[in-house]
C-alpha positions in Angstrom: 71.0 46.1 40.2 67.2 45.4 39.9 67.3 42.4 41.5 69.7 40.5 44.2 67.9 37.1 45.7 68.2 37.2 49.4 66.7 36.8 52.9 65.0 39.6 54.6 67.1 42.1 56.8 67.0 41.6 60.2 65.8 43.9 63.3 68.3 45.2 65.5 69.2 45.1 69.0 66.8 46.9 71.5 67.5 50.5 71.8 66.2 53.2 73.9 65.2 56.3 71.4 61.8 57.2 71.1 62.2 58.5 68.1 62.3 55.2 66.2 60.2 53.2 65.5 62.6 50.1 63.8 66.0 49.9 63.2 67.0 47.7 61.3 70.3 45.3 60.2 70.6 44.6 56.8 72.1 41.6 55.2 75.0 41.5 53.4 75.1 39.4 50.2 78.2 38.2 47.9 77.1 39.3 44.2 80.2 38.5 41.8 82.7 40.3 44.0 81.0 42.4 45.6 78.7 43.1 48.5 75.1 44.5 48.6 72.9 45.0 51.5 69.3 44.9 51.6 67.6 46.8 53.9 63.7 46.7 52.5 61.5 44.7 52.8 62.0 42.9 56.2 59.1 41.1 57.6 58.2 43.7 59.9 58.3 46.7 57.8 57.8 46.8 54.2 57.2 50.2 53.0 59.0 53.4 54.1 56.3 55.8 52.1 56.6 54.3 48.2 59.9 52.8 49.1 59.4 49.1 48.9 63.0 48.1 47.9 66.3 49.4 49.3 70.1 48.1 48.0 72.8 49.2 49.0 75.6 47.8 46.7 79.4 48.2 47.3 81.7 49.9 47.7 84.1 47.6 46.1 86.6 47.1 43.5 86.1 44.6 40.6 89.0 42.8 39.5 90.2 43.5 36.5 88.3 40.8 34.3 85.3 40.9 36.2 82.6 43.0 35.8 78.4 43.9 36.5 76.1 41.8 34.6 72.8 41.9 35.2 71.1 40.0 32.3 67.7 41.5 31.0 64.7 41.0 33.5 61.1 41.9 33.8 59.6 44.7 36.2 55.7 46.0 36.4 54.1 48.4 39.1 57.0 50.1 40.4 59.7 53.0 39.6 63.5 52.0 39.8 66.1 54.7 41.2 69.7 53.7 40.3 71.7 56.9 42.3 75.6 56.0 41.9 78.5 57.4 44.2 81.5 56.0 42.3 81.3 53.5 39.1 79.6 53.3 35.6 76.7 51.1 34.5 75.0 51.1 31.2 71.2 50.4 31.1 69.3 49.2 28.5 65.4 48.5 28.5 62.6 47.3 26.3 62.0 50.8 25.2 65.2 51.3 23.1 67.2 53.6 26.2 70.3 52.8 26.2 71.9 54.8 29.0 75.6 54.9 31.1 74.4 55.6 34.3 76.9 58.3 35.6 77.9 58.7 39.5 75.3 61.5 40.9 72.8 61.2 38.4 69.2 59.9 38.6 68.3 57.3 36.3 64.2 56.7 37.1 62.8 53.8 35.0 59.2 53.6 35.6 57.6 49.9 34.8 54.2 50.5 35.0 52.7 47.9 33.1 55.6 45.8 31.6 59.4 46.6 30.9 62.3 44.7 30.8 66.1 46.1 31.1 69.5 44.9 32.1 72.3 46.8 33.9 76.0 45.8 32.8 79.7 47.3 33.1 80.3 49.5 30.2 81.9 47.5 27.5 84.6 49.9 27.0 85.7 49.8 30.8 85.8 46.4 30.9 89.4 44.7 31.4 90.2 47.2 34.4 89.6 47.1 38.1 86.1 48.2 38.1 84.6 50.4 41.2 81.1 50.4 42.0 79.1 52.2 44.6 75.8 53.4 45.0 71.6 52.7 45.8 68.9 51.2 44.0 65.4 51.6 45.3 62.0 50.9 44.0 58.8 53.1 44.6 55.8 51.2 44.3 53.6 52.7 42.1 49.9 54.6 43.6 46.9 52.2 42.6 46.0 54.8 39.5 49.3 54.0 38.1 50.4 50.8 38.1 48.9 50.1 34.9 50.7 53.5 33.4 52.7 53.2 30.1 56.4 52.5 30.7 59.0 55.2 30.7 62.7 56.5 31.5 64.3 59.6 32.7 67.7 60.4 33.5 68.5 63.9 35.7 72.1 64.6 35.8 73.6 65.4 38.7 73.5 69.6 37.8 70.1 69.9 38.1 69.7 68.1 41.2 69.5 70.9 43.8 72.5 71.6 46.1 73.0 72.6 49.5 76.1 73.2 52.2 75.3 75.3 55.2 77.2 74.8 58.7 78.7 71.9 57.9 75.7 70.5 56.3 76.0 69.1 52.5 74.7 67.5 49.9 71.1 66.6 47.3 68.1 66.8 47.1 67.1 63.7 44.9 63.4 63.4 45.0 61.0 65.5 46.3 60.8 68.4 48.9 63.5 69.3 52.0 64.1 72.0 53.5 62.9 74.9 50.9 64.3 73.0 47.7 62.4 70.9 45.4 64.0 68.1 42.9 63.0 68.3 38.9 62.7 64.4 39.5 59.3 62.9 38.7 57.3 61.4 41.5 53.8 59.5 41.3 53.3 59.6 44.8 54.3 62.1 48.0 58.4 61.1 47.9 61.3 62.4 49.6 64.7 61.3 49.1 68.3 63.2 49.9 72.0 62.7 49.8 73.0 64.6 53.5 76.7 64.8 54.8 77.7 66.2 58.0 80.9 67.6 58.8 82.3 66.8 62.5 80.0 68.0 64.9 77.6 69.1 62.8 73.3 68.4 63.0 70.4 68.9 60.3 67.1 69.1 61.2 64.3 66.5 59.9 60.8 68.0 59.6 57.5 66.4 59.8 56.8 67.1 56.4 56.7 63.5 55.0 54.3 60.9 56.6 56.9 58.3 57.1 60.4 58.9 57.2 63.9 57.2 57.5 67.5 57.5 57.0 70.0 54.3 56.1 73.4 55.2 57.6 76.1 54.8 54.5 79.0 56.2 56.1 80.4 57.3 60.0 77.9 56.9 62.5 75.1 59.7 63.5 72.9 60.4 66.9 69.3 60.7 67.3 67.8 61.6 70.6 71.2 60.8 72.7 71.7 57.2 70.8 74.3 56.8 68.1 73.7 54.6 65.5 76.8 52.8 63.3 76.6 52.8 59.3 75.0 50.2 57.6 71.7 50.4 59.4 67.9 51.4 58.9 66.2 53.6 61.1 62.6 53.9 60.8 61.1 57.2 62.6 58.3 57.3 64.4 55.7 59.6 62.5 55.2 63.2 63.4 58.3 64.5 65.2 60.6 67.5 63.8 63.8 65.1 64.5 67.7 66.3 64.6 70.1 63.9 62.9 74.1 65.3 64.8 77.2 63.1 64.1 80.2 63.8 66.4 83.0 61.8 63.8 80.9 63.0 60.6 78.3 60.8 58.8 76.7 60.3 55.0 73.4 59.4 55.2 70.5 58.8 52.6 66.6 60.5 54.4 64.2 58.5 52.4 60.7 58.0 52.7 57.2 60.6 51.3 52.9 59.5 51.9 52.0 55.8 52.7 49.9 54.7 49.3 47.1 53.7 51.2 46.9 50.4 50.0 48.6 47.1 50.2 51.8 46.0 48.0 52.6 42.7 47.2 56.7 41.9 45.9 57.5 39.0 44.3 61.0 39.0 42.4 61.1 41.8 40.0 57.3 42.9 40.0 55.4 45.0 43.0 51.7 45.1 42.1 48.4 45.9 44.4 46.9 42.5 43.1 48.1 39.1 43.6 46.6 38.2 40.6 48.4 41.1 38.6 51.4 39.6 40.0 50.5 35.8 38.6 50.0 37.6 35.7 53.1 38.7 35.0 55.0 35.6 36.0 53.3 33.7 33.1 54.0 36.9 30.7 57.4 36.2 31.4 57.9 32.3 31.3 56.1 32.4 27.7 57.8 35.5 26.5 55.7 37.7 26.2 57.1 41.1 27.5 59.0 43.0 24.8 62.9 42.4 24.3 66.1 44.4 25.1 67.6 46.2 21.9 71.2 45.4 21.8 70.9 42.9 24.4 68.4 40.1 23.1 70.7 37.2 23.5 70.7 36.6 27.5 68.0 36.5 30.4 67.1 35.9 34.0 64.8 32.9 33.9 61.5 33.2 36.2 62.9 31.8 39.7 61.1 28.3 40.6 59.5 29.3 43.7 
């Protein structure tokens, strides 16, 4: 879901580990019968590398009758990852994709410039409870390619790299960790991975990435002597090799890759350097200018009013 309206997470409640820098609560939101938490942007942090935008929807069950509809909507200067653990959602965009988004896969529509899409419950699912879990991010796009010709790629779940060692498990989405490297794009330094740890079990963070963090999905992990609960944000401070040890056993996402250097600006759907970019593309979309959805022309999100 490209876009949930919401207030910023909030920061959490003092803690005493060094080793991070913010931790931070996000908040939970009611979207058509189920939950998502957002836990970026917040005021005081609103990158994590290219990662500008961080969702976590579900888990939940859709009644049977209801399902995901996210009509079609604008996007410019940005990549959007849609990484599902349970659930199906077809995507469709402006450039004729049409796509069932399939739990474990990497869908990566890149905006650049202009594109529209919208993100539904397969029609031939529909009628049946409905379950839905999973992350959507955006990476705001480096300065030399905002302006970059829009484009899609799916990786399926094979040719994501694997690893289980000690107790340790899971993906390597994006980017570099630990030895492996992902056949996903990336227009900037990124790393993003799917980690589970077993009872009693620790992994090692390095230093590789500039900034780093992990958002806790399931169990509960400790980091320096402090344990953390799921559901939360937490920031590391730059530079330190950290270990990331769960007692009860823990699924986390490690996200995070080079700051871009330069400032972002986010306003509903579009991420841009330039607030004029960003005006822009607000009038593109009240006058229709941006190009339509194939097989899904007949419905879309209006520009919001402030």
């Amino acid at each position: 879901m490209s876009f949930f309206p919401g207030k910023d997470p909030s920061p959490g409640d003092a803690f005493a580990c060094d080793a991070i820098e913010l931790m931070v609560i996000p908040n939970a939101r009611d979207i058509g019968g189920f939950e998502v938490r957002r836990a970026l942007p917040t005021a005081r942090r609103r990158l994590v590398g290219p990662f500008i935008f961080f969702d976590r929807m579900g888990p939940a069950i859709l009644k049977a009758g209801q399902a995901l509809d996210v009509r079609p909507h604008p996007h410019i200067g940005l990549s959007t990852v849609t990484y599902l653990f349970d659930g199906k959602i077809r995507h469709r965009d402006s450039l004729g994709t049409e796509m069932v988004i399939e739990p474990g896969d990497i869908n990566l529509m890149t905006a650049g410039r202009g594109i529209v899409h919208s993100e539904r419950s397969p029609e031939e699912l529909r009628g049946n409870p409905l379950s839905i879990s999973g992350l959507q991010t955006w990476l705001a796009l480096p300065d030399a390619s905002e302006e970059m010709a829009p484009a899609f790629e799916n990786t399926p779940r094979s040719d994501l790299p694997a690893f289980s060692d000690r107790g340790v498990s899971g993906r390597l989405v994006i980017g570099e960790f630990h030895g492996m490297r992902s056949p996903v794009r990336a227009f900037s330094e990124t790393l993003y991975a799917d980690i589970r740890l077993d009872p009693g079990a620790s992994v090692e963070i390095p230093a590789d990435a500039e900034e780093r963090a992990v958002y806790v999905l399931d169990g509960e992990v400790t980091i320096a002597g402090d344990t953390f609960p799921s559901d939360r944000l937490l920031v590391f401070r730059p530079g330190d090799i950290l270990t990331v040890s769960s007692d009860r056993g823990a699924h986390f996402m490690l996200f995070g890759g080079a700051s871009l250097g330069s400032k972002r600006y986010i306003w509903w759907n579009f991420v841009s350097s330039s607030k004029e970019r960003i005006e822009q593309a607000k009038e593109e979309w009240r006058t229709g200018r941006f190009d339509i959805v194939p097989g899904d022309e007949e419905e879309f999100i209006p520009l919001p009013e402030n």
